[in-house]
Structure formats: C-alpha cells, structure tokens
C-alpha positions as CSV (number, residue, x, y, z in Angstrom):
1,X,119.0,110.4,27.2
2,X,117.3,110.4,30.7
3,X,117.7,108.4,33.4
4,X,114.8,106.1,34.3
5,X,112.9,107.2,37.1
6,X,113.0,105.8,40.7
7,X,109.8,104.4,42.1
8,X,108.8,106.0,45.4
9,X,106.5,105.7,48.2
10,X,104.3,108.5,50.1
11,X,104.8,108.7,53.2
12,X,102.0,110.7,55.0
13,X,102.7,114.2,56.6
14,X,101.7,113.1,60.4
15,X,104.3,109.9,60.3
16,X,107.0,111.7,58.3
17,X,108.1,114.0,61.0
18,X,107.9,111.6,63.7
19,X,111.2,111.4,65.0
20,X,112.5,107.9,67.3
21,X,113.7,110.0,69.9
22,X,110.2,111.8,70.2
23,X,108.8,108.1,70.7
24,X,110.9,107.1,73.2
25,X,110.3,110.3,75.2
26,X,106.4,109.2,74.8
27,X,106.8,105.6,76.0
28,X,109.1,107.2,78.7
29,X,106.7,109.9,80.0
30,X,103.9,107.5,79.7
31,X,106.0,105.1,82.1
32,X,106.0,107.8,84.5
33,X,102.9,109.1,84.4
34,X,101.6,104.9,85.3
35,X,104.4,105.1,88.0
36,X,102.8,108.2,89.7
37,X,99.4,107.2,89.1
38,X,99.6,104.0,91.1
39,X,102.1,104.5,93.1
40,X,101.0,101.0,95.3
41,X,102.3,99.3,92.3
42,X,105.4,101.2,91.8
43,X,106.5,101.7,95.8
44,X,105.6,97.9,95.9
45,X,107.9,97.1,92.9
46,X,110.3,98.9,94.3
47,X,110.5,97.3,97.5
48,X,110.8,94.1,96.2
49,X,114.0,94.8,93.9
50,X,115.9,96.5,97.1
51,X,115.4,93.7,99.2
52,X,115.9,90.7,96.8
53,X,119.0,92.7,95.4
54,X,122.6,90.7,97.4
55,X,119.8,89.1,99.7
56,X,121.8,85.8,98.8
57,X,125.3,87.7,100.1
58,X,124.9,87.0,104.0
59,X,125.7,83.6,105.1
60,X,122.7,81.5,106.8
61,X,122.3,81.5,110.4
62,X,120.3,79.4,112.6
63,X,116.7,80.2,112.4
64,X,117.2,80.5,108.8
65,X,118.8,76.8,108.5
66,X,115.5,76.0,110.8
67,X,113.6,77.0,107.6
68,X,115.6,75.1,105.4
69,X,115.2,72.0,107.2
70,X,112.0,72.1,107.9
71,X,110.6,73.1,104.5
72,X,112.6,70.3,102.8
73,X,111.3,67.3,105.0
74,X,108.2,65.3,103.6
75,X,104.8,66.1,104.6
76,X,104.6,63.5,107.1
77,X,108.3,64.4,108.6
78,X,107.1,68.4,109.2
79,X,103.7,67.0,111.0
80,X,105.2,64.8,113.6
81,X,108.1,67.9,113.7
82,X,105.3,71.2,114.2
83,X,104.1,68.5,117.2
84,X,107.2,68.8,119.2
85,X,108.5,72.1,118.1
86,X,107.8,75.5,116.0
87,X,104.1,75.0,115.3
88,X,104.4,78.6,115.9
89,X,105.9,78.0,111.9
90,X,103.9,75.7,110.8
91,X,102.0,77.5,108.2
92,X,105.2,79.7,107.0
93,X,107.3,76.3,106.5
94,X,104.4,74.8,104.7
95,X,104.4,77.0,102.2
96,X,108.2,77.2,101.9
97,X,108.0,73.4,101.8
98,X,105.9,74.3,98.5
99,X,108.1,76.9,97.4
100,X,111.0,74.9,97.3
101,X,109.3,71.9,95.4
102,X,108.5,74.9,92.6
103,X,112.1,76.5,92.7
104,X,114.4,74.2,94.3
105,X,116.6,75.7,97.4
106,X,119.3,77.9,97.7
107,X,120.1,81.1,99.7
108,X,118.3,83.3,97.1
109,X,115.3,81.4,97.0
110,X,115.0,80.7,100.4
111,X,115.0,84.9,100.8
112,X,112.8,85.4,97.9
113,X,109.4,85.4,99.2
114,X,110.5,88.1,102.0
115,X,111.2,90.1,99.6
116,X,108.2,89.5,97.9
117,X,106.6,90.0,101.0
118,X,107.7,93.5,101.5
119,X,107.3,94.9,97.9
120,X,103.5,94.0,99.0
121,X,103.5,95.2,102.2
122,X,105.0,98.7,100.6
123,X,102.3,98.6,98.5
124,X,99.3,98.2,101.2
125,X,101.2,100.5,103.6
126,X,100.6,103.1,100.5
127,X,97.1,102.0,100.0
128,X,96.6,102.5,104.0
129,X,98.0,105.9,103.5
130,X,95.9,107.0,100.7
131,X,93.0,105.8,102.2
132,X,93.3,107.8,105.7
133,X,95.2,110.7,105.2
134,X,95.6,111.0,101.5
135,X,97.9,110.2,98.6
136,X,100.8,112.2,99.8
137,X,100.4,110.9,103.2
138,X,100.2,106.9,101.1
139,X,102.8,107.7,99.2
140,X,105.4,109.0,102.1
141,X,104.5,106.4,104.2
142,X,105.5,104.0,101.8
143,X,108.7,105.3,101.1
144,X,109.5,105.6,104.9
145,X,108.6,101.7,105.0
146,X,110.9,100.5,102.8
147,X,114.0,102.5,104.4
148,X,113.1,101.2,107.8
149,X,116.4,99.2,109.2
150,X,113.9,96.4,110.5
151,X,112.2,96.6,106.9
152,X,115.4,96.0,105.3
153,X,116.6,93.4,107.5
154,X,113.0,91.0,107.2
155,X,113.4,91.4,104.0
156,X,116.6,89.2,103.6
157,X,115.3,86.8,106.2
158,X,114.6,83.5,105.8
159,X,111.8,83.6,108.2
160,X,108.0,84.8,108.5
161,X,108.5,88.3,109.7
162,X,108.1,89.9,106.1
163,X,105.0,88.5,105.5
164,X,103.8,89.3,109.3
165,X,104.1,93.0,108.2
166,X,101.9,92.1,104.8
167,X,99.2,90.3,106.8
168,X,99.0,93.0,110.2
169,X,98.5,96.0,107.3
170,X,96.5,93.8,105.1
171,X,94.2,92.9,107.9
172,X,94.0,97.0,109.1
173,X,93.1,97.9,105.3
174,X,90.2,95.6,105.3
175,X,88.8,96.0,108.8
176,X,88.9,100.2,107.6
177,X,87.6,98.9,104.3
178,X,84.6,96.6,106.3
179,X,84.0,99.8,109.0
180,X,83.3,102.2,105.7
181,X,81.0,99.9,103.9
182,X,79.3,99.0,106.8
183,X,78.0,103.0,106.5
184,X,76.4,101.9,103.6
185,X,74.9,98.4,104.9
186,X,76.7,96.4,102.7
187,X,79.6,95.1,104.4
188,X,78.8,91.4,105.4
189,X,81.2,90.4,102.9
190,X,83.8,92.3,104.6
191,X,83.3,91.4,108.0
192,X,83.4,88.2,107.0
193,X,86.8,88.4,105.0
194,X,88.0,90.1,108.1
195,X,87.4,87.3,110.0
196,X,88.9,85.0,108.1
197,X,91.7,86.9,107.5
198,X,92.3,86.8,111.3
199,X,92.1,83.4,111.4
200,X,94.9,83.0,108.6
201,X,96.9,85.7,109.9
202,X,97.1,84.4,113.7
203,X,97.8,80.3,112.0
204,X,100.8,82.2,110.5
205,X,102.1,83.7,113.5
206,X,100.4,84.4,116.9
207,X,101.6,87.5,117.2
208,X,99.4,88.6,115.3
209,X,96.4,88.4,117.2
210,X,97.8,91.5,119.2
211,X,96.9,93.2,115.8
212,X,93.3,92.4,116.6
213,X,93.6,93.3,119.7
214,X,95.1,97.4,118.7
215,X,92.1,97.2,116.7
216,X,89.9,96.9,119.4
217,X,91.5,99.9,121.0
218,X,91.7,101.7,117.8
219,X,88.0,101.3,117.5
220,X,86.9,102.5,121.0
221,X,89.6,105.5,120.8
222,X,87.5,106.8,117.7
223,X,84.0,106.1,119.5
224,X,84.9,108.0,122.0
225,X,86.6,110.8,120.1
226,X,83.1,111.0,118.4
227,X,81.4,111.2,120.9
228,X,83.5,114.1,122.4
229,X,83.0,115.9,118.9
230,X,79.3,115.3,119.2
231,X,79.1,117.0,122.5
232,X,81.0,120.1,122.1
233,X,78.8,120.5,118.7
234,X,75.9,120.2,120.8
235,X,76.9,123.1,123.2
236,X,79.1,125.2,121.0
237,X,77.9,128.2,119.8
238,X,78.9,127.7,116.7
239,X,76.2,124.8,116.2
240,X,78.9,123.3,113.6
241,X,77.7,119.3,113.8
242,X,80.4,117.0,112.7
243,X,79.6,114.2,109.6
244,X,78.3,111.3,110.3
245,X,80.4,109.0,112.6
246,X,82.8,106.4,111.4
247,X,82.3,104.3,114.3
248,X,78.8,103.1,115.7
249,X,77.5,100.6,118.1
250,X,76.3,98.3,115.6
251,X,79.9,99.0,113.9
252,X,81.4,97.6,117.3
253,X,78.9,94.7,117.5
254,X,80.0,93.6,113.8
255,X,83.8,93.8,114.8
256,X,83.3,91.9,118.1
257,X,81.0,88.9,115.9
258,X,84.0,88.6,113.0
259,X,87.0,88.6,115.7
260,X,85.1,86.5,118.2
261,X,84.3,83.7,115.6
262,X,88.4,84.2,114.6
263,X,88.9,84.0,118.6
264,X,87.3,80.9,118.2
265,X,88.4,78.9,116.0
266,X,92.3,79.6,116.1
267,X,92.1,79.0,120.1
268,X,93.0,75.0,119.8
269,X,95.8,76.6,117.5
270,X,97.5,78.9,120.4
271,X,96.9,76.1,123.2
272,X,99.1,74.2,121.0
273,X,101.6,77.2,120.6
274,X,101.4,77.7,123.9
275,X,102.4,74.2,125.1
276,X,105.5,74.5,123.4
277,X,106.5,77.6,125.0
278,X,109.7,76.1,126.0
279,X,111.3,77.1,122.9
280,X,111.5,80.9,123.5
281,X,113.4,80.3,127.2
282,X,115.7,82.2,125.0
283,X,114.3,85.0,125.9
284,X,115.6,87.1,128.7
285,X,113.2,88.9,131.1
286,X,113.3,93.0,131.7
287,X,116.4,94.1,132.4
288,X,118.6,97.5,131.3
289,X,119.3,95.9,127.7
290,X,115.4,95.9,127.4
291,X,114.7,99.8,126.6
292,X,117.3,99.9,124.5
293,X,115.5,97.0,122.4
294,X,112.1,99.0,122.2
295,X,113.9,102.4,121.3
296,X,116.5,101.4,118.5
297,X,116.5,97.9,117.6
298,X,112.9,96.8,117.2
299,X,112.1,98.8,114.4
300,X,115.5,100.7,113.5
301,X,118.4,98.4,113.5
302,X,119.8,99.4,116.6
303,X,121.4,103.0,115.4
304,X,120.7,105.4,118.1
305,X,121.1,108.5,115.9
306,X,118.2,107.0,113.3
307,X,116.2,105.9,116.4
308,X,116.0,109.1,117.9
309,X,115.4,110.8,114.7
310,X,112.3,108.3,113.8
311,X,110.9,108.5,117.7
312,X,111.3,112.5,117.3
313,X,109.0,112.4,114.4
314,X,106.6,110.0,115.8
315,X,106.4,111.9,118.4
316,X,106.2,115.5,116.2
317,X,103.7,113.7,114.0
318,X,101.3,112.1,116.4
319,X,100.9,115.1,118.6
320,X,100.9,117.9,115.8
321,X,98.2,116.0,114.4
322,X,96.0,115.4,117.5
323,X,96.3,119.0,119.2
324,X,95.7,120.5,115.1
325,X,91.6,118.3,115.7
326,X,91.2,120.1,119.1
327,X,91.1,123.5,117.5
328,X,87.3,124.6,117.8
329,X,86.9,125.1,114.1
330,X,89.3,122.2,112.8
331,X,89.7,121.8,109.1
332,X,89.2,118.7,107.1
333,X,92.6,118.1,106.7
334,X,93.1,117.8,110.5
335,X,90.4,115.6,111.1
336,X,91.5,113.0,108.8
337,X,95.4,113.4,110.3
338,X,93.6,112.7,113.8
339,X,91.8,109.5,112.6
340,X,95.4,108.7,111.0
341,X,97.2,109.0,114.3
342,X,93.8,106.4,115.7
343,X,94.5,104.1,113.2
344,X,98.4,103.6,113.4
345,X,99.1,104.2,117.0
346,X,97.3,101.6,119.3
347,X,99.0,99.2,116.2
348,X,102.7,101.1,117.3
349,X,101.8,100.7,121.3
350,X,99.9,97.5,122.0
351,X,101.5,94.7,120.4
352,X,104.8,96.3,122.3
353,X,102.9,96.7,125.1
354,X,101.1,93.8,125.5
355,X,104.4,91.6,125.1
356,X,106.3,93.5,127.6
357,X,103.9,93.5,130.4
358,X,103.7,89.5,129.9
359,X,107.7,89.4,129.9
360,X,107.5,91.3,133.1
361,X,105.2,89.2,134.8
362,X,107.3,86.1,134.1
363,X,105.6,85.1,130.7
364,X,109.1,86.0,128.5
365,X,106.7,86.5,125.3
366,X,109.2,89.6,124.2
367,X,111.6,90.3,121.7
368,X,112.6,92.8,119.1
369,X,111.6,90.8,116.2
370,X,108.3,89.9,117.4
371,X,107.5,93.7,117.1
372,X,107.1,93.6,113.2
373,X,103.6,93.7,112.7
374,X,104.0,97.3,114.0
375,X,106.4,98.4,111.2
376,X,103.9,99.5,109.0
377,X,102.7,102.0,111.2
378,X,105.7,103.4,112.7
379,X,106.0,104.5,109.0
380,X,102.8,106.2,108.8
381,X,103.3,107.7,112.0
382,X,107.0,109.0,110.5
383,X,105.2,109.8,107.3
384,X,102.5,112.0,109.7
385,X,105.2,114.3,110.9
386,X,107.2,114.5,107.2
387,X,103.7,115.7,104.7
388,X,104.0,118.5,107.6
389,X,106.4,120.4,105.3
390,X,105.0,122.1,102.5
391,X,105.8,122.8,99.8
392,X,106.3,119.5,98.0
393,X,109.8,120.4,96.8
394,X,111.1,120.9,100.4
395,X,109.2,117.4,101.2
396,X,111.1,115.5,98.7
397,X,114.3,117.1,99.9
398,X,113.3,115.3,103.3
399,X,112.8,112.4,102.2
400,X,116.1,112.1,100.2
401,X,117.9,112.8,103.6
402,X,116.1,109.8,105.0
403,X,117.2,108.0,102.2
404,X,120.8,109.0,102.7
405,X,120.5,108.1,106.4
406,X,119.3,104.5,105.2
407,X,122.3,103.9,103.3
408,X,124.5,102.3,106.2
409,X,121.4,99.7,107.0
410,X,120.9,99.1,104.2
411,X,124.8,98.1,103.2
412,X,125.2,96.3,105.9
413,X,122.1,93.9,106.2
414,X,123.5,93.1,102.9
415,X,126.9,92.2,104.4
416,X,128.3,88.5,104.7
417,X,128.1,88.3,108.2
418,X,124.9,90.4,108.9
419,X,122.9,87.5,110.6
420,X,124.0,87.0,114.1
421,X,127.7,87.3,112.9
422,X,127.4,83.8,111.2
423,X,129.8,82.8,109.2
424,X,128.7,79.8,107.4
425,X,129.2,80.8,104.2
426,X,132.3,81.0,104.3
427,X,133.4,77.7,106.0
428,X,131.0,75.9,103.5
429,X,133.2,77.7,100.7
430,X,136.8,76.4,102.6
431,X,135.4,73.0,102.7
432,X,134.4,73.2,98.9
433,X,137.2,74.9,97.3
434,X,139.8,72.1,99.4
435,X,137.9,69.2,98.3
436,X,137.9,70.3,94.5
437,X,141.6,69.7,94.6
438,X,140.7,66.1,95.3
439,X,137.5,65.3,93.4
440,X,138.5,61.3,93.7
441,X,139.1,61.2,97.8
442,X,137.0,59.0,99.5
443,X,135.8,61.4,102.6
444,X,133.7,61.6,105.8
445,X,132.9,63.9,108.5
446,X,132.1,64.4,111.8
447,X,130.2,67.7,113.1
448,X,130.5,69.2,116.3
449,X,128.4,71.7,118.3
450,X,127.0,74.7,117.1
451,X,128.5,78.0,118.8
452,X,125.5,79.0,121.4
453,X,123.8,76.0,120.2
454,X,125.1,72.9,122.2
455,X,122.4,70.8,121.7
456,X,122.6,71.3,118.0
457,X,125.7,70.1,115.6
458,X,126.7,71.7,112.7
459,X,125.2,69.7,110.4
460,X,123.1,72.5,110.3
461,X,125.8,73.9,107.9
462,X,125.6,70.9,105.5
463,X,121.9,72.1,105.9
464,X,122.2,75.5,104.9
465,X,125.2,75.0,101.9
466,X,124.7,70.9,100.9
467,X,126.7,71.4,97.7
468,X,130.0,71.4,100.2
469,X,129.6,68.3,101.6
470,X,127.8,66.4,98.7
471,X,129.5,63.2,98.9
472,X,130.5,63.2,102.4
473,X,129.9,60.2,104.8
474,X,128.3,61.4,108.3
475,X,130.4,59.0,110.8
476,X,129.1,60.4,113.9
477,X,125.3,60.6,113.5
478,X,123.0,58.7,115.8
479,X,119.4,59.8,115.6
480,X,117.6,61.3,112.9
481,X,115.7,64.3,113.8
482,X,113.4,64.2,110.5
483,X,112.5,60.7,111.3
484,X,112.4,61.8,115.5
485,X,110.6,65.1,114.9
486,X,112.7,67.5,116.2
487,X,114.7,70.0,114.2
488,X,118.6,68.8,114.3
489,X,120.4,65.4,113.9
490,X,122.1,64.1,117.4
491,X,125.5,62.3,117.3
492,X,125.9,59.2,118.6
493,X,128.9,58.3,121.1
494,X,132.4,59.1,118.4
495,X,134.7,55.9,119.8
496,X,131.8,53.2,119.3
497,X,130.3,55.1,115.9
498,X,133.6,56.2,114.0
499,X,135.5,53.8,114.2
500,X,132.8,51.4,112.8
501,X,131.4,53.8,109.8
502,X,135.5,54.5,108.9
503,X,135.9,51.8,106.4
504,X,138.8,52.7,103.1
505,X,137.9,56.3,103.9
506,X,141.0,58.4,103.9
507,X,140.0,62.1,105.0
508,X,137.8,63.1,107.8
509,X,136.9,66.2,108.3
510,X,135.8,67.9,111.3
511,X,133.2,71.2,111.9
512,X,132.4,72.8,114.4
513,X,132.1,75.1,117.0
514,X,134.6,77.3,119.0
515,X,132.4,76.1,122.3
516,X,132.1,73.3,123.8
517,X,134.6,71.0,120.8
518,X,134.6,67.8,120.5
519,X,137.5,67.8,118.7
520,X,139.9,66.7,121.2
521,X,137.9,63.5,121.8
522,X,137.3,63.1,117.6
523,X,141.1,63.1,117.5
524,X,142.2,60.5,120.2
525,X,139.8,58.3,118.1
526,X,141.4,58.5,114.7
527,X,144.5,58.3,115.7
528,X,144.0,54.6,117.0
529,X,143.3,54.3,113.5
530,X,146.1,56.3,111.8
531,X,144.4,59.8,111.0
532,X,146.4,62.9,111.7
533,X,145.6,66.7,111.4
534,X,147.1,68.3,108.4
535,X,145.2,71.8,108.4
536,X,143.1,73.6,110.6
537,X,140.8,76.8,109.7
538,X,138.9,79.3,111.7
539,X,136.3,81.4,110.4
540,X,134.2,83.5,112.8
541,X,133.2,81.1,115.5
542,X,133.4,77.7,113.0
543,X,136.6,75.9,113.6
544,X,137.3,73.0,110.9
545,X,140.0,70.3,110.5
546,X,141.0,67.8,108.0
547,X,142.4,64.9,109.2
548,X,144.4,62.0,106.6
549,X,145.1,58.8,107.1
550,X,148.7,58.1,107.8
C-alpha cells in the first residue's frame, strides 16, 4: 500500500532561483546608484548627520543662551527686545521662537536647524559646482564643505551662521540661474526671485548684503573678461570667435533693477541695525592677532598646518585655472574653470575685504565669524585645485587625506568645552545631581556675574539648562529683562532683596563667575540670618556654593 500523495505548488522557473542574498545586493546597488546619481541629496544628507551627531555634547555659551532666551519670550517680549538690542537676529530668533513651540528646547534642538542648515548648504554648494565646472568639480566641492573646521563648528551653533552659508550659495545659484535664462529672454521670474531673495537673506543677517555686493564684482570681472576674449578673437589669426557671452549690458541693467529694489526696501532694516552698533564694541580694531584671524581661524578653526594647506590650494587652484583660459587656443574645460574661479572668488575676497577696510577706518564691523557666507566658496576654490589630479582613483585618495586631516576639528568642536571654553554644562549637572539627594529641601539662589560678562548674571545658565534649577527661588533679581527688553535679568541690591525673599528657605545656593564675585557680599548677608557655606565647586570659570541654614 502506497502512501498518499503530497499536494504541491509550482513555483515558476524565473522566481525559483532567486536567491535573498541576490535581492539585497539589488536593493543595495540600486541605493548606490541613487546616491551617485544625485549626489546634492546624498552630500546634503550627509552633512546633516555629521553635524547633528554629539551636537548636544558641548555645553552652551553665551550667544547661544542669547538664542535661547530670546526665542522663548512671547511675541510681544522679542519686539520691544529686537528694539533695544540684536535686531541684527531678529528674523533667526523668530523662527527659532517657532521651532521651539514645534519641538520644545533643549541643547539638541536648539543645534538642530544648523545642522539642517548645512546638510542644505552641502547640497547647493554641489549644485553650484555642477553647474559651473561640472559634476566632479560639484561633487568635490561638496565634500570639501562639509570638512571645513568653520563648517563643522556652525554647524553645532546655536546661532544663524549655518543658515548664512545656505542663503549666500542659495542666492549665487539663482542669480547664475537668472543670468543663464536671461540668454533665453525668459528670466523675469528669476530676477525677481533674486531680489527677493536679497531682501530675505540681508533681514536674516546684514552681512549678507556683501554677497550682493561680490556679485557685482563677479559680474563686471566676466564682462570684462569677455570683452578681452572678443578682442583677441577679432585680431587673432586664428579668427576662432568665442560663444556667445554670459554677461551683457542688458544682463547688468537686470541685476542692478532686482538688487536696487532689494537695496531698497531692506535700507530702513540696516539703519536700524546700524543704530544699535554698540553691541559689537566687542570687537577689537586691526592689530597683529588680526591676520592670523583671516589666515586660520575664519574659515579653518585656527590650525595653521590645515590653513596653509587650504590657502596653498586656493591659491594652486585659482591661478592654475586662470593662466590654463589665457592659452591662445584654450579648451572648454578651461574656460568653464576660469568662469569658476569669477564666480567663487570676489565671494572669497569682498565680504573679507569690505569688513576689514571698515574695521580699519574705525567702523569695527570685523570678525572671524562674520566671514561665513564665504565658506562655500573657499570650498570650491579648494575643490578647483583638487579635480586637477587625474585620474579619479588618485582624486579620491586626496580627498580621503583631507578627510583624515578633518578628524581633530571635527572631535573637538564636538568636545564639552568647545564653545568659548564654557563650561555650563557641567555646573548645571553639579547643581542637579546635589539637589537630587534632597528632592524635599526648600531652596533659593542667587546668581552672580558672568565671567567676561559683568553686566550679565548667570542666570543665563538657568537659561541654557532650566531642568537644574526647576524649583529654585531667585532671591536676588530686580528687573526683568523680558519685560524691560533687553537680553539678561539685573539683580537688585542683595542686603535689601535677600533677606526679604528668604522666608523657611533653608539652602541658598550661589553661581557664578570667577570675576568680579559677589560672593563675599552674598555671604556677609546670610550669615546675619544663620546660613553658612558647606561646599564649594569650581568648574572652568563658574564658581558655585551652597549655603544651609544653621
């Protein structure tokens, strides 16, 4: 007797002998094959994950806590502040103020955005690339941008100077985009988007109206290196006539309409900038620390070795490129590199340029970080000089040592104390982990001055880490700076205020400053009324005490 007979199904041929592993290998090669397809998308991606990655490591410092406090005050609070102060910011701390309504606040979010910022700047500078020199060219440049010290650094930084890089390349790629289209007399649209984009660009930061301003000069460097062209065509003997120009009158007459009408209307905008040019008295005049600014820490973190590397191949870049479109019969190739080295330069030179001669005629308008909106270009410029090696092979060996160079920036912007040595963090995390062993005391505090900031107390730490003193009573403060419009808090005198606010409370703590303490004075007043110091801590230049009442 037979078994019965198992029913079975057919499987076609084609499906059969399809293995998992082959289709993984698919979806993987078809990943790649996106990746190097649009590499805007992928560079940009990119960027983004290296600079949010630990951007919530290093502690807060103060322009950061400037953000925080700003972009958490209600709408009226930040109108009456951006008339006293920082309506320089205005725009950047409205939309954090928006931000923070969506995602709440903490060090992460506060950082997020600039790293947002960057993958999308990465992507554009790409874009830029492709479009005047070609996709290696994109593609390099891209890469070079996002291992830029100064790239690395905005993008943990709780202030605008990611997204001033996003809108200074954004703004180049569509004034190119408006100069091309206008050869085809369709490029109102353009010129107009142009425009406005100046006009958002330069409410975001004044600065970058010096971007307009290298465009200018980009735009009459290529006239006139036209018009050279032209003329040695005419007389050669060759009778070779170049293609038809890139940059016209009626081309120059379009530009000047869309950044005239910006001029315009952002010019009640800068006079109220400009009033409040007492906030940057900061800023030093020339002196000998000044060229060291411009060659290393403007755009490359202050390391010598990677600054004199980057300027070397600048420099290698710029001029094999320019002296390559003097030949008498230059190729294609070098004619595009040339217009490469129009584009990005004046947008390298200028804005530096521009703020230094003001600093040295008693304006002090400059300061590394105001030199952003040139990053961009200092990467095409690098990228210029680095698609000089052929073949491709030896190129990506290049730009792997570049990457290996990078590392050290890039570990230690991600360090705890990598803004302005601050080390709020860390006090914030003394104060918490001491008052969880107490969860029932009834506490206050008093804050003192802010090292290098004696006008400002370090309630700005409460500012940047709350959680630590949730639940603490301020016993010192007199005014209110949301409800005054300035940025910080001001105490009031400590032996009339303390005393008053002390009520059952049994532990007062004290922060501060190493500079300029108050401490001595804070503790002749509580111990009238029975406090004495039981532990003291020191972390960086924050000194904090805890004083218990007897």
């Amino acid at each position: 007797m037979s078994s019965p007979r198992t029913g079975s199904i057919g499987v076609p041929h084609a499906v059969r002998h399809v293995p998992v592993r082959a289709g993984l290998r698919g979806a993987v090669s078809a990943a790649a094959t996106t990746a190097v397809r649009t590499p805007e998308l992928t560079i940009g991606a990119l960027g983004v994950v290296i600079a949010a990655a630990f951007s919530w490591v290093p502690s807060l410092w103060y322009d950061e806590a400037a953000t925080v406090t700003s972009a958490q005050r209600s709408w009226p609070q930040l109108w009456a502040e951006l008339h006293t102060v920082d309506a320089v910011h205005g725009l950047y701390y409205a939309l954090i103020h928006v931000w923070f309504w969506l995602v709440g606040y903490t060090p992460f979010t506060l950082r997020l955005p600039s790293a947002l910022a960057v993958g999308v700047a990465a992507a554009l500078v790409v874009a830029l690339g492709r479009r005047i020199g070609g996709k290696r060219l994109g593609i390099t440049a891209g890469i070079v941008f996002l291992l830029l010290p100064r790239v690395q650094w905005a993008g943990t930084e709780g202030r605008p100077y990611a997204t001033i890089t996003t809108l200074s390349v954004c703004l180049t790629l569509v004034g190119l985009t408006a100069l091309r289209r206008s050869r085809r007399g369709r490029a109102t649209g353009w010129w107009v988007a142009y425009g406005v984009l100046a006009v958002v660009a330069v409410a975001f930061n004044v600065y970058l109206s010096l971007a307009v301003v290298a465009h200018a000069v980009a735009l009459a460097w290529t006239l006139l290196a036209e018009r050279h062209d032209l003329r040695l065509a005419t007389f050669s003997r060759t009778g070779r006539m170049p293609g038809a120009p890139l940059v016209t009158r009626r081309f120059l007459v379009r530009w000047v309409a869309a950044a005239a009408t910006a001029a315009v209307v952002v010019t009640p905008f800068v006079l109220v900038v400009s009033s409040q040019a007492k906030q940057i008295g900061w800023i030093k005049g020339i002196g000998t620390g000044t060229f060291r600014q411009v060659f290393s820490t403007a755009w490359f973190g202050a390391s010598g070795p990677y600054a004199a590397m980057a300027w070397t191949l600048m420099a290698i870049g710029v001029a094999t490129a320019l002296v390559h479109a003097r030949r008498q019969a230059p190729s294609a190739r070098a004619l595009v590199r040339a217009q490469a080295v129009r584009v990005a330069l004046p947008l390298v030179v200028v804005p530096t340029t521009v703020l230094l001669l003001a600093t040295a005629l008693g304006e002090r308008l400059y300061s590394p970080k105001y030199a952003s909106l040139s990053l961009p270009f200092v990467a095409v410029l690098i990228a210029l000089a680095l698609t000089l090696i052929r073949p491709k092979a030896l190129l990506a060996v290049a730009v792997a040592a570049l990457v290996v160079l990078s590392v050290p920036t890039a570990v230690v912007v991600k360090g705890p104390e990598a803004k302005s040595d601050s080390t709020w963090a860390q006090a914030a995390s003394i104060i918490s982990t001491e008052r969880a062993a107490r969860p029932s005391a009834n506490e206050g505090v008093v804050f003192g001055s802010v090292y290098r900031h004696p006008t400002t107390t370090a309630e700005i730490i409460k500012v940047s880490y709350p959680e630590a003193f949730a639940g603490l009573t301020d016993l010192a403060v007199g005014a209110n700076g949301a409800d005054q419009g300035v940025l910080w808090n001001r105490n009031a005198d400590l032996a009339s205020t303390v005393p008053a606010r002390l009520g059952d409370i049994d532990t007062v703590w004290y922060v501060g400053g190493t500079s300029r303490t108050i401490r001595p004075e804070l503790k002749a007043v509580l111990a009238e009324r029975g406090f004495r110091p039981v532990h003291n801590w020191q972390t960086g230049k924050v000194i904090m005490t805890e004083f218990v009442r007897s």
